[in-house]
C-alpha positions in Angstrom: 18.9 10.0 1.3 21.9 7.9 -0.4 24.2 10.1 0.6 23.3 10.0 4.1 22.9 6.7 4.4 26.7 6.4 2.7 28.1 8.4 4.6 27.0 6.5 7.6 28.4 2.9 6.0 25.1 1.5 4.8 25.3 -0.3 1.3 22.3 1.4 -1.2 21.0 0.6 -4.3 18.8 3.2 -5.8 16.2 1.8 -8.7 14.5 4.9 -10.6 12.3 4.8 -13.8 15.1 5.7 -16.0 16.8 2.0 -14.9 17.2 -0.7 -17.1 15.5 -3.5 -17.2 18.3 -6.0 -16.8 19.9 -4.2 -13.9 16.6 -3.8 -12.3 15.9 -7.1 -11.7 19.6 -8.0 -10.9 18.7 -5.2 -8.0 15.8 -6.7 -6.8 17.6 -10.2 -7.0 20.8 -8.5 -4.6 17.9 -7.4 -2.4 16.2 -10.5 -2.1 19.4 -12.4 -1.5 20.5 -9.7 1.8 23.2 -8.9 -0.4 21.8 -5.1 0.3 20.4 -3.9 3.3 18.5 -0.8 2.2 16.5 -0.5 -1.4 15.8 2.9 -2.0 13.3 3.2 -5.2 11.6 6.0 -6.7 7.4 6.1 -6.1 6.7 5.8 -9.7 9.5 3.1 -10.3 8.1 0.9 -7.2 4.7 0.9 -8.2 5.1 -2.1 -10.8 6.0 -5.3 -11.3 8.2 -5.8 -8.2 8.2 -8.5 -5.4 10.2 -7.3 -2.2 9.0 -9.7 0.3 12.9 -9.2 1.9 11.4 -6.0 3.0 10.5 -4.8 6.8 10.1 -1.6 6.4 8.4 0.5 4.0 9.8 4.6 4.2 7.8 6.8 1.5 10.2 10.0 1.3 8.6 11.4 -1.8 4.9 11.7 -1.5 2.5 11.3 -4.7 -0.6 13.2 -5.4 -2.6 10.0 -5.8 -2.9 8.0 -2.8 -3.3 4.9 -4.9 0.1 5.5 -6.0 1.6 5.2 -2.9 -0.4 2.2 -1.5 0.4 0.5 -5.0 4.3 0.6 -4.3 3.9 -0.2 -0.9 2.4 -3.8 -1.7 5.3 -4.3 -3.1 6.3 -5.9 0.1 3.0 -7.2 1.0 3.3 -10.1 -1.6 2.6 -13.8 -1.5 6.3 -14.9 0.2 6.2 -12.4 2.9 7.3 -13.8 6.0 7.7 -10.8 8.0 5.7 -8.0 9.6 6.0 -5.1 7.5 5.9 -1.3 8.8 5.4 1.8 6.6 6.4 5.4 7.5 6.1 8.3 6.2 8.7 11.4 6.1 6.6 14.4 6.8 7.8 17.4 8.3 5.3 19.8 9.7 4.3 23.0 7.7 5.3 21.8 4.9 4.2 20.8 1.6 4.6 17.1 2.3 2.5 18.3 5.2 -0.3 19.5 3.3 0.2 16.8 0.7 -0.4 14.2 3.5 -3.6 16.0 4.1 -5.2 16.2 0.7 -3.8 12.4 0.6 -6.3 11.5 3.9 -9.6 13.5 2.1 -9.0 11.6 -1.2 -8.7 8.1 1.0 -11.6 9.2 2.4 -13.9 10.3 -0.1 -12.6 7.1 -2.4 -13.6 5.0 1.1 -16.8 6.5 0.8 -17.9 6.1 -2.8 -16.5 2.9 -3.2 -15.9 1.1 0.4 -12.7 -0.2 1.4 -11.0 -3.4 0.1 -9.8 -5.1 -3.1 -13.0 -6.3 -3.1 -14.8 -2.7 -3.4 -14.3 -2.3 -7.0 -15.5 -5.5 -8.4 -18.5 -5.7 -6.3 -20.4 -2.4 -7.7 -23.1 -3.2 -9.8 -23.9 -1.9 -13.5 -26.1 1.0 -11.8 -23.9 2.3 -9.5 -20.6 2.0 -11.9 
């Protein structure tokens, strides 16, 4: 994905778990300032301790087997700051095993929606019984 976005002009930085700390948040700062137009960050790596408010658009390229995962990195945008509509897209080509990934993704969302109802509320209004 950096490659093709390089070799079509667009300025990249790529954050990944294995960055440091100090040039992570000088990242996230060159992000937040427009100083770079796209942010590409790997699932695990986006899932903490990040504000990206700069951010429009969401794209989850590589799909995790825990949708709580995914929705955890995608607030990154949605914080307090955000000024913007956000939109999030998947990449997911048919028959494939992002395909299927996506599905067992929608039953998970759906059975934890069931047990547990929807919201950040969901979790801290169960009762001693039913935890």
């Amino acid at each position: 994905l950096e490659e093709h976005l390089a070799a079509r002009g667009v300025r990249t930085q790529f954050l990944h778990g294995g960055t440091p700390v100090a040039r992570r948040e000088e990242m996230v700062n060159r992000f937040q300032a427009g100083e770079a137009p796209v942010f590409l960050l790997s699932l695990k790596a986006a899932g903490t301790g990040l504000n990206l408010t700069r951010a429009g658009h969401v794209v989850h390229f590589d799909r995790w087997w825990n949708p709580a995962v995914e929705a955890q990195a995608t607030d990154r945008a949605y914080r307090i700051g955000q000024t913007q509509p956000v939109q999030v897209h998947r990449l997911i080509a048919e028959g494939t095993i992002e395909d299927r990934i996506a599905e067992m993704l929608a039953r998970k969302q759906g059975l934890a929606d069931a047990v547990l109802g929807s919201g950040e509320a969901a979790l801290t209004e169960l009762t001693d019984a039913e935890l």
